[in-house]
RONU-763389 format. One record per residue: residue in one letter; residue number from 1; x, y, z of N, C-alpha, C in turn. Coordinates in nm, 2 decimals. Layout:
N
   residuo   num   n.east   n.north     n.up   ca.east   ca.north    ca.up   c.east   c.north     c.up
         a   NUM        X         Y        Z         X          Y        Z        X         Y        Z
...
//
This chain:
133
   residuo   num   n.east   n.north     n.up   ca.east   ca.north    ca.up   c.east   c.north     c.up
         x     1   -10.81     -8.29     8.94    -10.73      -8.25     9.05   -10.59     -8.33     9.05
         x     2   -10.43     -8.24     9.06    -10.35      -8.34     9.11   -10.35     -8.41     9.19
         x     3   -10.29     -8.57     9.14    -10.33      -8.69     9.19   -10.28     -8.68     9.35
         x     4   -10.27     -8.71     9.45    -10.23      -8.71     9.56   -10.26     -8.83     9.69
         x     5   -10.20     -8.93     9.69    -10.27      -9.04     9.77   -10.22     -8.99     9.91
         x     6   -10.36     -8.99    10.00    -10.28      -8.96    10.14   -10.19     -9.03    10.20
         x     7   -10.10     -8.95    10.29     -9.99      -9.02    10.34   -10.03     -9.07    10.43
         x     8    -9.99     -9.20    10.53    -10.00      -9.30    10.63    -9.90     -9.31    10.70
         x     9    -9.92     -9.36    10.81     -9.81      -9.44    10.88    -9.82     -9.59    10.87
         x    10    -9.75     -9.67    10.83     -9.76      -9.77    10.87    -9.65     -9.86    10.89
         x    11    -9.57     -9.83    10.97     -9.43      -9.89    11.05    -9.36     -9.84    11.09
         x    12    -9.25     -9.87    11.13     -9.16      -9.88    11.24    -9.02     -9.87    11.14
         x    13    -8.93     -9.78    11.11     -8.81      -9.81    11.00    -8.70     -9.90    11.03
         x    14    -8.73    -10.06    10.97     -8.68     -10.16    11.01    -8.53    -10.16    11.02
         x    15    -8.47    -10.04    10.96     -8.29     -10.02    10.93    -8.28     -9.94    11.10
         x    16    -8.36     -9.88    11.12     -8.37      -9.76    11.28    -8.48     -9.80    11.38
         x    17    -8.46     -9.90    11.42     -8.57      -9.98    11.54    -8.51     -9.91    11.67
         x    18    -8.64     -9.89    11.74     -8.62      -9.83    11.87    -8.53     -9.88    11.95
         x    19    -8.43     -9.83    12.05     -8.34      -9.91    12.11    -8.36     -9.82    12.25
         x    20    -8.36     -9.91    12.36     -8.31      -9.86    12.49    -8.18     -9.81    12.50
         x    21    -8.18     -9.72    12.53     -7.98      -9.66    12.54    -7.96     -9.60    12.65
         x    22    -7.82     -9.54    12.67     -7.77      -9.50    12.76    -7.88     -9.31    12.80
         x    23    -7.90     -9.26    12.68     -7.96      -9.16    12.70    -8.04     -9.15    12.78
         x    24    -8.09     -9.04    12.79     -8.32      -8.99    12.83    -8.42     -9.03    12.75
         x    25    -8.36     -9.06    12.63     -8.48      -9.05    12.51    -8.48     -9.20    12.43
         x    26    -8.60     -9.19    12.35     -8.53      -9.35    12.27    -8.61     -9.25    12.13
         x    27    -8.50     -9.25    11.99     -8.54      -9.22    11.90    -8.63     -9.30    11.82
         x    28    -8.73     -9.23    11.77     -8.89      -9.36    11.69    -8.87     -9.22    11.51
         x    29    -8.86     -9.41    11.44     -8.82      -9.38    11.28    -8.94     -9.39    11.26
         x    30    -9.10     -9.33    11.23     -9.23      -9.38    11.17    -9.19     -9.43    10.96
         x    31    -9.21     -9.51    10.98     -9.23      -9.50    10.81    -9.41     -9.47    10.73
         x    32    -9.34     -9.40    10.65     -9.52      -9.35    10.58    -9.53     -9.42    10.47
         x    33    -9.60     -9.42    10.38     -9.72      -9.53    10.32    -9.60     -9.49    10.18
         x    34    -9.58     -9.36    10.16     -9.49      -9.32    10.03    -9.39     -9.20    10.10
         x    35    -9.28     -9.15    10.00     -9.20      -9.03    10.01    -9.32     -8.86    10.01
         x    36    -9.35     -8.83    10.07     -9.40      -8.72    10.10    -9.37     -8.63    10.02
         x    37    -9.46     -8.55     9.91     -9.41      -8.44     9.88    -9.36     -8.34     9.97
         x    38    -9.26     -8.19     9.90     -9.19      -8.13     9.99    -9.26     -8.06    10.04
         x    39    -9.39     -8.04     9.99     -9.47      -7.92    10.02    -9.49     -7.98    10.16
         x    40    -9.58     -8.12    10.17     -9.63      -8.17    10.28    -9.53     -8.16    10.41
         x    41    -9.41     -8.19    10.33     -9.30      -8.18    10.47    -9.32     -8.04    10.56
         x    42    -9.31     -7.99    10.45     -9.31      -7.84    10.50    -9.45     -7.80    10.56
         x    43    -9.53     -7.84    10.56     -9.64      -7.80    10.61    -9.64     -7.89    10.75
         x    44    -9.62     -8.07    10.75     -9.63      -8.15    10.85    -9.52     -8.09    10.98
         x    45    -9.41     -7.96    10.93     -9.32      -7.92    11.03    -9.36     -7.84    11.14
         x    46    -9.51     -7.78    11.07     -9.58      -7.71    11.11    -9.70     -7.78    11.29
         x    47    -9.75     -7.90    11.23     -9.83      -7.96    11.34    -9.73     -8.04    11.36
         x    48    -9.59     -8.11    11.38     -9.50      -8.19    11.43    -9.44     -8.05    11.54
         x    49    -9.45     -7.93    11.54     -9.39      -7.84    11.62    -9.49     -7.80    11.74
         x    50    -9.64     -7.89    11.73     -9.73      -7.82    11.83    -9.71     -8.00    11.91
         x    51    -9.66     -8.09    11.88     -9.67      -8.20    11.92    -9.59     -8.23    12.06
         x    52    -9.57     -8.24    12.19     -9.46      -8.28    12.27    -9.47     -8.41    12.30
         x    53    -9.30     -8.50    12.22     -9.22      -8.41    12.19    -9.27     -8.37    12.06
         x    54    -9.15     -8.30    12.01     -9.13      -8.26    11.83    -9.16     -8.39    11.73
         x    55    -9.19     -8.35    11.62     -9.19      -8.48    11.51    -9.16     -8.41    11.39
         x    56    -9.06     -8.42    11.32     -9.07      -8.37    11.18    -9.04     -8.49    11.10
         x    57    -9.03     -8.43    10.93     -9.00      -8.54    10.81    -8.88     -8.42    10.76
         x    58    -8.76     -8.56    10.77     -8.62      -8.52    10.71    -8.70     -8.48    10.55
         x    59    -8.67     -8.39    10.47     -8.68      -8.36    10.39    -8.59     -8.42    10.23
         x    60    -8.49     -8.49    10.32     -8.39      -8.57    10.21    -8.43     -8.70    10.24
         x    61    -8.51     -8.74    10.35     -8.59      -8.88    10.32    -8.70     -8.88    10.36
         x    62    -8.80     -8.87    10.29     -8.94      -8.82    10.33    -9.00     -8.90    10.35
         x    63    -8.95     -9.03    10.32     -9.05      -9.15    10.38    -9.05     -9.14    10.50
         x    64    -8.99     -9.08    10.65     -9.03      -9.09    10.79    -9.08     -8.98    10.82
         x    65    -9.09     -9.01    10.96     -9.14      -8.90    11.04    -9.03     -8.91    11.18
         x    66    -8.95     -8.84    11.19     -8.86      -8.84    11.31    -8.88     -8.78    11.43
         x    67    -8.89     -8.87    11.55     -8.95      -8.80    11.66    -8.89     -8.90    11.74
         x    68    -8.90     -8.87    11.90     -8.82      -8.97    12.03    -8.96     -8.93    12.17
         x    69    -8.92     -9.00    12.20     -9.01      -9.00    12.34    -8.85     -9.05    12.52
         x    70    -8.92     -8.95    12.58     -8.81      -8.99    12.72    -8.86     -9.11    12.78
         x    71    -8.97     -9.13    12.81     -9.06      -9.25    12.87    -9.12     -9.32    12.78
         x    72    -9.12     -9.46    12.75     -9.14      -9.56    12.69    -9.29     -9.54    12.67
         x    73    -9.35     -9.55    12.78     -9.47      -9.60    12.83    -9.56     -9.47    12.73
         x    74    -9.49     -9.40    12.72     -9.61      -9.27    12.65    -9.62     -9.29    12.50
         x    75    -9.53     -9.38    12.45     -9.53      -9.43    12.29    -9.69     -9.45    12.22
         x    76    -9.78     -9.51    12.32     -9.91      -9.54    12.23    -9.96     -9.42    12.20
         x    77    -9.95     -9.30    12.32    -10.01      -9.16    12.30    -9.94     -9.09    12.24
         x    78    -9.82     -9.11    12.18     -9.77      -9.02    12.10    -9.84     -9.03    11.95
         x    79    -9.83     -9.16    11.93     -9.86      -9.26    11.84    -9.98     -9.18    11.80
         x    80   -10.08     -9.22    11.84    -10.21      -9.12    11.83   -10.25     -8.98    11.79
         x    81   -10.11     -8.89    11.84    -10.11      -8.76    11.82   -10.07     -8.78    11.70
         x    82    -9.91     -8.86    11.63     -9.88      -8.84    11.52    -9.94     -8.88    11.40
         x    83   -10.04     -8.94    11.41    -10.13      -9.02    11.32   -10.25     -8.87    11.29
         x    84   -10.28     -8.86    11.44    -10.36      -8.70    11.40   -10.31     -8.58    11.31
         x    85   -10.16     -8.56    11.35    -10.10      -8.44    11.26   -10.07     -8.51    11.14
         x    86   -10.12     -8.61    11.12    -10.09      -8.68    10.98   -10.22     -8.67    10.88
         x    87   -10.34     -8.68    10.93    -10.44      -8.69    10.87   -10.45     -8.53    10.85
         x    88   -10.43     -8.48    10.94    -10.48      -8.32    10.96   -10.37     -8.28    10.87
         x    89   -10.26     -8.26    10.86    -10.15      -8.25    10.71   -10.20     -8.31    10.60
         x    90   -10.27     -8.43    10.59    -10.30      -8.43    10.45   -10.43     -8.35    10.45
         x    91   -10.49     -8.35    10.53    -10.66      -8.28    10.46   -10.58     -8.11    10.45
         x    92   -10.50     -8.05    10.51    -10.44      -7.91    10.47   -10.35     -7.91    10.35
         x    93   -10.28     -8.03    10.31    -10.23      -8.01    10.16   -10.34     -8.07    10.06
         x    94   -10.43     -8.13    10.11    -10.53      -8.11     9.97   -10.65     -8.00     9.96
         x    95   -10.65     -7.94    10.04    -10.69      -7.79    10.04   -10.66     -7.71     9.99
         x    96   -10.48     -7.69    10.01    -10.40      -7.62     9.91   -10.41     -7.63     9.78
         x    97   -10.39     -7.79     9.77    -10.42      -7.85     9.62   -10.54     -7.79     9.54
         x    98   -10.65     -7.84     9.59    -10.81      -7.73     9.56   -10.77     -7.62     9.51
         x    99   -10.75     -7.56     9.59    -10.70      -7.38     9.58   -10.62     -7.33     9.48
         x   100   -10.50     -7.43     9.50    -10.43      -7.37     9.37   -10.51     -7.43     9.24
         x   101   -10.54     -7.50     9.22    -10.63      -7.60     9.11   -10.78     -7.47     9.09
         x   102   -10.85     -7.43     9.16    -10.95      -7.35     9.11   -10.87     -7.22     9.08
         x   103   -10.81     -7.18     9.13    -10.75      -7.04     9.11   -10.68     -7.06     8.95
         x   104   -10.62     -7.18     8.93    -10.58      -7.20     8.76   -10.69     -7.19     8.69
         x   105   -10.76     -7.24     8.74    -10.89      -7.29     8.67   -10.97     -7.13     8.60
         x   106   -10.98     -7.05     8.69    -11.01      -6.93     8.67   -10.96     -6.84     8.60
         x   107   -10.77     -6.89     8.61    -10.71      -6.79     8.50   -10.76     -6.84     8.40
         x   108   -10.74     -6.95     8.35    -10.77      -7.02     8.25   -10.90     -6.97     8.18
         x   109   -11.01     -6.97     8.23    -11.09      -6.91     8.21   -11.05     -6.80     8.17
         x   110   -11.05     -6.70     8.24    -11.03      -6.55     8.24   -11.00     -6.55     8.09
         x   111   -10.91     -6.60     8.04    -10.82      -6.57     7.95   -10.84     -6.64     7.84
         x   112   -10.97     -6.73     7.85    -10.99      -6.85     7.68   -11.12     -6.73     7.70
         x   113   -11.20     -6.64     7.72    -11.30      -6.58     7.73   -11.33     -6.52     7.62
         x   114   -11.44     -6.54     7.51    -11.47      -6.49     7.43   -11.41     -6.33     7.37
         x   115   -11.32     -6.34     7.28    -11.29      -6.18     7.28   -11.14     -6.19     7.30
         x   116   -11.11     -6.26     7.40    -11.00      -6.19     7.48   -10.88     -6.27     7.40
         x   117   -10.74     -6.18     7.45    -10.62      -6.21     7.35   -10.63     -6.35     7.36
         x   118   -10.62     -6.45     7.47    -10.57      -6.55     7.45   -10.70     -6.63     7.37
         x   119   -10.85     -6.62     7.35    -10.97      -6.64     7.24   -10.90     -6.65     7.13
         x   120   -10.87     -6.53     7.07    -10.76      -6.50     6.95   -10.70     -6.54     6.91
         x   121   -10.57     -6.62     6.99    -10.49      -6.67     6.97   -10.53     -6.86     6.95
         x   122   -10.60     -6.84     7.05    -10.65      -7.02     7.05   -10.71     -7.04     6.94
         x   123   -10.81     -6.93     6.82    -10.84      -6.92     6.70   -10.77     -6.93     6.62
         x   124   -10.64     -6.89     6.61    -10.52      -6.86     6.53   -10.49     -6.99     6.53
         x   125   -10.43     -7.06     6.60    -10.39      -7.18     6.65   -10.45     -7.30     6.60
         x   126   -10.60     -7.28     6.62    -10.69      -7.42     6.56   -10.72     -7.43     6.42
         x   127   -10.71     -7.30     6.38    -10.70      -7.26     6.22   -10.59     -7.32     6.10
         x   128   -10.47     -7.33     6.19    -10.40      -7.39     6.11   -10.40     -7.53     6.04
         x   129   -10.36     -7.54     5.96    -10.37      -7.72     5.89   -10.22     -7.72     5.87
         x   130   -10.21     -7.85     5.94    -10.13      -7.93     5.96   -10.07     -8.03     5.85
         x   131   -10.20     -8.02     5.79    -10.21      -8.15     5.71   -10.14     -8.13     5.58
         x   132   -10.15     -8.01     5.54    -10.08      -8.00     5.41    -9.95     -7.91     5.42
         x   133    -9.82     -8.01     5.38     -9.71      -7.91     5.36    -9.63     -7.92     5.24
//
């Protein structure tokens, strides 16, 4: 299987610390465990859009998860949700992963199958010697 270590949260992006401001909102930088593949981004855009508020991963820095809260006080519950669309994004891109990985697996097969052109060719192939030129 491609290798794939699940992504985490585990901090706060020490360069983008939450700040009280003049606004409604206070913006929260999560940092993840590694850079996220694109696929994942693209899939995590998907459960970050059922979240209130929103949460996505910038795509040109995939180490976070970008999201804001208007009330302070609701940060632990958000917290919670986005830890959920995190686990639930990784167990959906290693699903994909599966999927695409058996479905190779099959052509592959299909096509080393006794008889068949690519049989023939993998024959042709191991037949050669190398060894003498």
């Amino acid at each position: 299987m491609t290798s794939f270590n699940e992504i985490k949260i585990i901090g706060i992006d020490a360069s983008r610390p939450p700040r009280v401001r003049k606004e409604a909102y206070i913006d929260l930088f999560y940092q993840l465990s590694e850079d996220a593949p694109v696929e994942w981004c693209e899939d995590f855009a998907g459960f970050g859009r059922e979240l209130n508020p929103l949460a996505k991963v910038d795509q040109t820095k995939r180490g976070f998860i970008n999201t804001y809260v208007n009330d302070m006080t609701v940060i632990p519950a958000h917290f919670e949700q986005l830890k959920q669309a995190v686990v639930d994004c990784n167990a959906q891109f290693l699903e994909k992963l599966r999927q695409r990985e058996a479905a190779l697996a099959k052509d592959n097969a299909d096509l080393s199958e006794q008889g068949g052109q690519q049989f023939q060719l993998n024959e042709i192939i191991a037949s050669l010697d190398f060894d003498e030129i």
